[in-house]
LONUVEX-266662 format. One record per residue (C-alpha): x negated, y, z negated; residue in one letter. Coordinates in steps of 0.2 Angstrom, whole numbers, padded with zeros to 4 digits, always signed. Layout:
BEGIN
XYZA/...
# end
This chain:
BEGIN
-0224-0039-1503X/-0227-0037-1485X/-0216-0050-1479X/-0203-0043-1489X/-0202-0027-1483X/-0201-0034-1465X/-0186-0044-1468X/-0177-0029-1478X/-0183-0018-1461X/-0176-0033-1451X/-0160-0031-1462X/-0159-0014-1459X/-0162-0014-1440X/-0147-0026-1438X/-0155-0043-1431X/-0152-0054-1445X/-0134-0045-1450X/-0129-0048-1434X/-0135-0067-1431X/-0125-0067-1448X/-0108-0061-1441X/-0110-0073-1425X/-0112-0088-1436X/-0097-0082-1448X/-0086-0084-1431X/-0092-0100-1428X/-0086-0105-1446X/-0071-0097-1445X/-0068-0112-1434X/-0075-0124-1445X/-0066-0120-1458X/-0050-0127-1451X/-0058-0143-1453X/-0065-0140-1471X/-0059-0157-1478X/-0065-0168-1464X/-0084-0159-1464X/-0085-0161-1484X/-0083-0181-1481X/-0096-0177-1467X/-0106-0170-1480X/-0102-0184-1492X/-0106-0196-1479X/-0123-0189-1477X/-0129-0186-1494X/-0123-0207-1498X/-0133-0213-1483X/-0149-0202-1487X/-0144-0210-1505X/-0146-0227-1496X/-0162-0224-1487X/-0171-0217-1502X/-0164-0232-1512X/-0169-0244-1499X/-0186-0236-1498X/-0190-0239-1517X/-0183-0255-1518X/-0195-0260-1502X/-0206-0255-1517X/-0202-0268-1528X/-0201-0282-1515X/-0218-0279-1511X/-0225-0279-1527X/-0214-0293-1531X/-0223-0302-1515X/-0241-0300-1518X/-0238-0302-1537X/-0231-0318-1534X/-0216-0312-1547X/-0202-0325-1536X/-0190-0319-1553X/-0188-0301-1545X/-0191-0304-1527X/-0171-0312-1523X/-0161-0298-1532X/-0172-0284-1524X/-0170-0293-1507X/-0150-0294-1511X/-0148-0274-1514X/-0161-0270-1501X/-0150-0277-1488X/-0134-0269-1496X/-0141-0254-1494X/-0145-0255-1476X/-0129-0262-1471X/-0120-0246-1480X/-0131-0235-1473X/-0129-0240-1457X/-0109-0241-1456X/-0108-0224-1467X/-0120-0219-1450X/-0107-0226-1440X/-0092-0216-1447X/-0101-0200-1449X/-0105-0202-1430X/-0086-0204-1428X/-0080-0190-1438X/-0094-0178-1431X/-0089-0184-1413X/-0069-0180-1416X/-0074-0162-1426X/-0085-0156-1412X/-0070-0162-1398X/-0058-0154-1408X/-0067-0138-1412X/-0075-0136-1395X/-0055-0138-1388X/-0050-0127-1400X/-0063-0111-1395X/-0059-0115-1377X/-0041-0112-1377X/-0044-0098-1391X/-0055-0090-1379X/-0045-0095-1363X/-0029-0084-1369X/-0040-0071-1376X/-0046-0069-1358X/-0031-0069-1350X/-0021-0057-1362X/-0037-0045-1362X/-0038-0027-1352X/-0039-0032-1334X/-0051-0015-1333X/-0059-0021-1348X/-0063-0041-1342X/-0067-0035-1324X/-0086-0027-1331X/-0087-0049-1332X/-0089-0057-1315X/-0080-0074-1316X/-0093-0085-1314X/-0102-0076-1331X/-0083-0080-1338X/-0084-0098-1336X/-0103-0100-1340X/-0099-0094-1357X/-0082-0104-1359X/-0091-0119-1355X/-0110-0118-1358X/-0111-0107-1371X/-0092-0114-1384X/-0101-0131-1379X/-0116-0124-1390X/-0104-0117-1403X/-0094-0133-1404X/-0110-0145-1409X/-0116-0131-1420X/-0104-0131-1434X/-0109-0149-1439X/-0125-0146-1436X/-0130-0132-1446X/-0120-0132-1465X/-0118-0149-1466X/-0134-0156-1461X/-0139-0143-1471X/-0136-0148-1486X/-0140-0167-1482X/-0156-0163-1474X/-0160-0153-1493X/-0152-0168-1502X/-0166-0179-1493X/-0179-0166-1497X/-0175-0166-1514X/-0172-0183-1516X/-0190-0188-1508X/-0198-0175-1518X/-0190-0182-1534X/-0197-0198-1529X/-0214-0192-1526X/-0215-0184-1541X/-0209-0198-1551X/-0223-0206-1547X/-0236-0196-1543X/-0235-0177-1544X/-0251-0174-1535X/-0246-0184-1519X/-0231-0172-1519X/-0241-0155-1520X/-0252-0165-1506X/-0237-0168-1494X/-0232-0151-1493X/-0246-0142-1487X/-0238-0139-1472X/-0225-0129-1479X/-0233-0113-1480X/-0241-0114-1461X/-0222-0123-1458X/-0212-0104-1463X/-0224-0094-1454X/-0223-0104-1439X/-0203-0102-1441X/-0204-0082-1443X/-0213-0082-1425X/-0200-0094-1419X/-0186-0084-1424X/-0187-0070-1413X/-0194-0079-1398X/-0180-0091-1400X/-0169-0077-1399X/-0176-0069-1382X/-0178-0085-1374X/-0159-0093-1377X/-0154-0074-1371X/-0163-0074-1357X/-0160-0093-1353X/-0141-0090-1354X/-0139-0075-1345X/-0152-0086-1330X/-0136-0096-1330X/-0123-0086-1328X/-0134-0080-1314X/-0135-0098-1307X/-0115-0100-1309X/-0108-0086-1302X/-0121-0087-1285X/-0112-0104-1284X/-0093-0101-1290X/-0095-0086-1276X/-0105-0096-1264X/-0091-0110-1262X/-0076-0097-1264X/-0082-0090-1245X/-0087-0104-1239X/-0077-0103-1226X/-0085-0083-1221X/-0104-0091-1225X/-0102-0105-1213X/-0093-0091-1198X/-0107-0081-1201X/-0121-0092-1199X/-0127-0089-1217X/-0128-0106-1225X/-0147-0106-1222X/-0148-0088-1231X/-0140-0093-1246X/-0148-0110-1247X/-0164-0099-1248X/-0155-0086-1261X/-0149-0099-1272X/-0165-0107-1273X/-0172-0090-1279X/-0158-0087-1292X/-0163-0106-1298X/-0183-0099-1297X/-0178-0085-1311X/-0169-0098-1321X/-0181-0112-1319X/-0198-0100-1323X/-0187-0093-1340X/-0183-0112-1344X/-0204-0115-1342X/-0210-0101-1353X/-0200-0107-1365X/-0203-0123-1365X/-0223-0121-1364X/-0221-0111-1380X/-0211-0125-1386X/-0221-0137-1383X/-0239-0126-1392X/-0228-0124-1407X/-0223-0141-1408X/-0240-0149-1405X/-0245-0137-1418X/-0234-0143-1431X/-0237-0161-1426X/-0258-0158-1430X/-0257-0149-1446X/-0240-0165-1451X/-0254-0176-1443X/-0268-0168-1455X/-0256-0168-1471X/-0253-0188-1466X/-0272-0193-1467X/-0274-0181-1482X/-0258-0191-1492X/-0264-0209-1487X/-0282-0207-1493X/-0275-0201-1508X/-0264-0215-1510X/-0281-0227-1503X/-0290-0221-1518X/-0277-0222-1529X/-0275-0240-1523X/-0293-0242-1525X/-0296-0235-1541X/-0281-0248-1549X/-0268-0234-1551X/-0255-0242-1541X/-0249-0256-1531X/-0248-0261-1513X/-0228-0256-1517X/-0231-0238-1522X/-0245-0236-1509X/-0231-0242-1496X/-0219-0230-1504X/-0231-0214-1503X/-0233-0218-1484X/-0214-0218-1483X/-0209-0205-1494X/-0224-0191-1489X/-0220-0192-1469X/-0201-0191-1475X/-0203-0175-1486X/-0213-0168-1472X/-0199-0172-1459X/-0185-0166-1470X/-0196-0151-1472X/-0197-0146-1457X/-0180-0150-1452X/-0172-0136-1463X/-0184-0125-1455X/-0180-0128-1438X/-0162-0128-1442X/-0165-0109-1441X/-0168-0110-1422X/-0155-0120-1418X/-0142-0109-1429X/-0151-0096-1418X/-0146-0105-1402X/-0129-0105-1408X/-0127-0088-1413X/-0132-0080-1396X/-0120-0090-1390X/-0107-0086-1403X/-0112-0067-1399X/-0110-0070-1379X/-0091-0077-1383X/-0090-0065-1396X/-0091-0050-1383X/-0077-0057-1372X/-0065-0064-1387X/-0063-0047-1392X/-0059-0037-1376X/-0047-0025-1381X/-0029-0033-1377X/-0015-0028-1363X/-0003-0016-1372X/+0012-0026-1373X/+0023-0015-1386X/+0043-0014-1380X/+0046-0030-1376X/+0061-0032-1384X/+0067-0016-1376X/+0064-0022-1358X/+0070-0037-1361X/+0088-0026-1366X/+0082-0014-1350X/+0083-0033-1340X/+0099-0039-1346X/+0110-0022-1344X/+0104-0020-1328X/+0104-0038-1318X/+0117-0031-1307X/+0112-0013-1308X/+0094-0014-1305X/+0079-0003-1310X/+0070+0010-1305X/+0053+0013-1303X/+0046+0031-1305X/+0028+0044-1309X/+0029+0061-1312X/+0012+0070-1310X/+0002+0052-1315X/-0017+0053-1311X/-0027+0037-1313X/-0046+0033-1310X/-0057+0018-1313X/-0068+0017-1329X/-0086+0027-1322X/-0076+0030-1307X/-0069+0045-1297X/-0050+0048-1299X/-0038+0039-1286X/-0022+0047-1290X/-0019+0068-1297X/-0002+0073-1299X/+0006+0060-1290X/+0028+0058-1290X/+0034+0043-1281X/+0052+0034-1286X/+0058+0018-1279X/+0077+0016-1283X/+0088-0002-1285X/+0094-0005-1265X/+0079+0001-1257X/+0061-0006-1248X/+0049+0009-1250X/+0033+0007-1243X/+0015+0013-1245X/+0005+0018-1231X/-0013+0024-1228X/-0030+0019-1223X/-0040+0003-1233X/-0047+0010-1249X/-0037+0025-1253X/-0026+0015-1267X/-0011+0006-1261X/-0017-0009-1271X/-0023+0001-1286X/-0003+0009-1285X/+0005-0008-1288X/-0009-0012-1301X/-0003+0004-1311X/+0016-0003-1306X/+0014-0019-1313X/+0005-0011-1330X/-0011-0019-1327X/-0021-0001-1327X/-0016+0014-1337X/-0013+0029-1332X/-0023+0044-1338X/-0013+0056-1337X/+0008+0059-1331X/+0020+0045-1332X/+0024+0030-1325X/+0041+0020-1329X/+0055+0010-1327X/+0073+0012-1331X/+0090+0005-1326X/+0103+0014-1314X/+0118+0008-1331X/+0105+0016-1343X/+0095+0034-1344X/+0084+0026-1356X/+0066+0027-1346X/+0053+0015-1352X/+0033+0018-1348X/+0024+0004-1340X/+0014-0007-1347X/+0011-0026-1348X/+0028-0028-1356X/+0036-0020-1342X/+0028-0031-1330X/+0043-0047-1333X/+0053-0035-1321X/+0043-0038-1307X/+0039-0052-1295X/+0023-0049-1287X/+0015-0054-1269X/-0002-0048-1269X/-0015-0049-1254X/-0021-0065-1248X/-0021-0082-1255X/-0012-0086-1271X/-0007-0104-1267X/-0016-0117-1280X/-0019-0134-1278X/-0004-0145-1279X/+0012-0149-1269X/+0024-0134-1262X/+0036-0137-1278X/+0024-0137-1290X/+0018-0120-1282X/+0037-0111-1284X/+0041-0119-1299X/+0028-0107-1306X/+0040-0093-1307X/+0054-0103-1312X/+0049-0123-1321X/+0067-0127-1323X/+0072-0123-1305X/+0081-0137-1292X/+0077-0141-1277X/+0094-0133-1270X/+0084-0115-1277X/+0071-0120-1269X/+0076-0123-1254X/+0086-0107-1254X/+0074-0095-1257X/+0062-0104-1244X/+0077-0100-1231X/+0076-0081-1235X/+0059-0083-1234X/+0058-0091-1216X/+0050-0106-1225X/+0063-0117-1224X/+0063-0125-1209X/+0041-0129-1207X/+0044-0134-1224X/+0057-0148-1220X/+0048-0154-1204X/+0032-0159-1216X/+0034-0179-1220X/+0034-0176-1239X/+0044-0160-1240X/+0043-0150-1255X/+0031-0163-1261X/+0016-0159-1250X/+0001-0156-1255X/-0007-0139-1254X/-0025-0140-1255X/-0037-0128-1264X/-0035-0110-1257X/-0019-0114-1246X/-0029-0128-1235X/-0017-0138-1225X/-0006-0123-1221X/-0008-0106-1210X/-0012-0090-1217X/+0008-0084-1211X/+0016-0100-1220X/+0005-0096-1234X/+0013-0079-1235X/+0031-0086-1233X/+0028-0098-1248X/+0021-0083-1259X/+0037-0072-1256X/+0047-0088-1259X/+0039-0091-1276X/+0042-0073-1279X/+0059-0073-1274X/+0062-0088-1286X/+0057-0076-1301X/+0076-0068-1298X/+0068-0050-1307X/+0075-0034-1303X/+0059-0028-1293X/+0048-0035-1277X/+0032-0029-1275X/+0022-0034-1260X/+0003-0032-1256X/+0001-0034-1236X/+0012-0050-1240X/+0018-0048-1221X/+0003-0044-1211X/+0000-0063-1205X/+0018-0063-1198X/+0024-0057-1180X/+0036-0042-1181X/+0052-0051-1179X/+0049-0064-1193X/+0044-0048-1205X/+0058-0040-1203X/+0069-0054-1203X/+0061-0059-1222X/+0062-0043-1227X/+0082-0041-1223X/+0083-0058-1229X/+0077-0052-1245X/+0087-0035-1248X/+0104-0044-1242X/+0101-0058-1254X/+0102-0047-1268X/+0108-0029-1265X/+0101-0020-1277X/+0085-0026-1276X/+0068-0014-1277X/+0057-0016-1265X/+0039-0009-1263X/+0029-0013-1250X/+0012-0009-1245X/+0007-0011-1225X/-0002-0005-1213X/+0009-0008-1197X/+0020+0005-1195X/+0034-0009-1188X/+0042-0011-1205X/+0045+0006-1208X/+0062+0006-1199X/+0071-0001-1212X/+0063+0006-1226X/+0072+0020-1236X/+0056+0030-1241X/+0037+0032-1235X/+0025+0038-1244X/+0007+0042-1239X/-0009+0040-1249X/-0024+0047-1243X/-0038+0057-1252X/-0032+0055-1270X/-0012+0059-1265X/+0000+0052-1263X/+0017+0063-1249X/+0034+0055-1245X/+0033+0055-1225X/+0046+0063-1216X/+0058+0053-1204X/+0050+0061-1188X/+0032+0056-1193X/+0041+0039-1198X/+0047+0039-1181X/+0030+0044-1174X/+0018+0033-1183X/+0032+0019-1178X/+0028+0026-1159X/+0011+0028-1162X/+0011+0008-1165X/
# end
């Protein structure tokens, strides 16, 4: 009565409802696979068949031996080694089958999980730090994948054995069967206390991961700063304390691991001796033969091991639904509000040669748990014009293009776009954001050659584009001097090219996205003044009525910008043209 009030109190607090859910996601995967894990399933039950067969017609062979009945002995022989030549090849295909459902599943969560990530709140996924992001994508679908044949379907295999053997047993000698389950009780009460520690430790052991992953991903990202800095000795010592945490975590566990285990293996050991006396006294006594004493040894250690393999399947299911939780939290990140996409796609079309206009009237943004940035802010940047955004380092030029290119919400005022042929005005969001081409601080070159890079922005695109929007960029010509061209290879966080080429390439690749508006992100502050200026006429006269937004911190540019606007202190003023031309002194 006791332990039934603590599971319905267990119920109630949530712990088992919620272990529940999680392993419901895992077997909403599965079920796609439904026909191949039922012949799984099939394939299991027929080879438990075997072995139990097998075992009972060991029976007869022996008894056929020491009885010296020669008459018996052949056919038994015969079907013995059918039956271990069966079980061994349905073996072989259920290996096979369980090898391609756990690829295809574990593919399958990836790339489920991989665009859920992508598409999700940028504010949202940010509380994640990337390392955490790949630990669970990897680490934790890995678990997932090899869970959802390892908890249904052996399952019901591991019960068919159970029940099977038991049948057996009991067939034979009822009182053996009552012996070889002794351990059942001290088996289920050894389980409850594993359930919850199972539960801590796999928690604890995964988020000691993550821990481990994301010192590394950041640790070999800045590299380059470590190594400037003369730091390589401290993080040496600071990873070996994140793998400390990880390593004492992994110990506990595995100390209590190994008490529970040895425990279970005495009190198996004990319910051994106890079923082979009986079976010696029963042999002794005349009540069976040297077969059946043969086949109680078998059949008693295999109930006990199928015993405790259904009850141990709860700490493995466990395992796999604390990672199915851990997934679970980032799979279902609210998503990017992409509503109007039809209707930009219409703004897009009617205005190619028009352009589009970007405007806020009184917006206010702040970070979630954050003070405000912006109140009451009014900015427009017309088709035909470079407007640019100046201000110290922090005060929110960055976060301005963010809120431009719909990847934070405003909370309160407007933001939106609309077309100089149309009056139609359309609030930003991620749908809006196929209107802009965007070139934001620092390196965004991956790995691969310079085409692959620009063809990002346009697949389909020649190399007579390409080379076009790397002459407005003033990339043209250290492009063409490189033996392979547009085929070199750019190595892993722009290696193999300076920080100013770098930021030639990046516009290029913008340029090639051929949208109505150009925002860029200190995209210029690697180049000297003349090359600045030349790329950004370059890019106005190329199309002319082209938006431009720029942020900067050098006052050089602002010459041939149409509008300034200062942000400082939560606000954001239009400059007037003597302070334009002051600050452009000034510098």
């Amino acid at each position: 009565m006791n332990l039934l009030k603590k599971i319905i109190r267990k119920i109630k607090e949530g712990m088992l409802q919620e272990i529940f859910q999680e392993l419901l996601w895992i077997y909403h995967y599965g079920l796609r696979y439904k026909m191949e894990i039922l012949w799984y399933i099939f394939l299991g039950i027929f080879s438990t068949g075997m072995s139990l067969g097998g075992s009972v017609i060991s029976k007869y062979i022996i008894d056929a031996v020491t009885g010296f009945d020669s008459k018996g002995l052949a056919p038994a022989a015969v079907f013995y080694i059918l039956m271990q030549l069966m079980r061994i090849g349905s073996n072989a295909w259920t290996r096979r089958i369980s090898t391609r459902i756990e690829i295809k599943v574990d593919q399958e969560i990836r790339a489920d999980v991989y665009d859920k990530i992508m598409e999700a709140d940028w504010e949202a996924m940010s509380e994640y730090h990337s390392g955490d992001l790949l630990n669970r994508v990897d680490n934790d679908v890995s678990s997932i994948s090899s869970s959802v044949l390892g908890w249904v379907p052996d399952f019901v295999t591991q019960l068919v054995q159970f029940l099977g053997t038991l049948g057996i047993i009991i067939y034979y000698d009822p009182t053996l069967a009552g012996l070889a389950l002794l351990s059942a009780p001290v088996t289920l009460v050894v389980s409850r206390v594993l359930m919850k520690k199972m539960r801590d430790y796999n928690k604890k052991m995964r988020e000691a991961s993550s821990e481990v992953m994301m010192f590394n991903e950041e640790s070999f990202q800045n590299v380059q700063v470590i190594k400037s800095f003369g730091l390589t000795g401290l993080y040496g010592r600071k990873l070996r304390q994140v793998q400390a945490r990880y390593r004492e975590i992994r110990l506990d566990y595995n100390k209590f691991s190994i008490l529970t285990s040895s425990f279970m293996s005495l009190v198996g050991t004990v319910v051994t001796v106890v079923c082979f006396g009986w079976g010696v006294y029963r042999l002794w006594t005349g009540h069976i033969t040297y077969g059946t004493m043969t086949l109680f040894l078998e059949m008693s250690d295999s109930l006990s091991a199928s015993f405790s393999s259904l009850v141990y399947m709860v700490p493995s299911a466990i395992s796999a639904a604390t990672a199915a939780g851990r997934i679970m939290a980032v799979a279902e990140l609210p998503k990017e509000n992409r509503e109007g996409e039809e209707q930009v796609e219409q703004l897009l079309e009617e205005n190619r040669k028009g352009g589009v206009s970007v405007e806020t009237e009184q917006m206010a943004f702040g970070y979630a748990g954050g003070k405000m940035v912006f109140e009451h802010v009014d900015f427009l940047a017309a088709p035909g014009e470079i407007v640019a955004l100046v201000g110290p380092s922090g005060e929110g030029k960055t976060t301005m293009l963010r809120v431009i290119l719909g990847i934070v919400n405003v909370k309160a005022g407007s933001a939106r776009v609309f077309g100089r042929d149309t009056q139609q005005k359309i609030p930003i969001s991620a749908a809006t954001r196929r209107l802009f081409a965007y070139v934001p601080q620092g390196n965004t070159m991956f790995a691969g050659t310079v085409a692959e890079n620009l063809r990002m922005m346009k697949q389909d695109a020649s190399d007579e584009e390409l080379y076009e929007v790397l002459k407005l960029a003033c990339a043209y010509d250290f492009i063409v001097r490189l033996p392979d061209g547009l085929n070199s290879r750019i190595r892993e966080r722009g290696g193999g090219f300076s920080e100013g080429q770098i930021q030639r390439l990046s516009i290029a690749r913008a340029l090639l996205a051929d949208v109505p508006v150009l925002l860029l992100d200190e995209a210029t502050s690697a180049l000297d003044v003349a090359t600045e200026r030349k790329v950004l006429r370059n890019i106005m006269q190329s199309e002319k009525n082209r938006t431009c937004i720029v942020t900067t911190h050098r006052p050089s540019v602002l010459g041939i910008c149409s509008r300034v606007y200062r942000i400082e202190g939560g606000s954001m003023t239009c400059v007037g043209e003597e302070e334009v031309q002051k600050m452009m002194m000034d510098f």
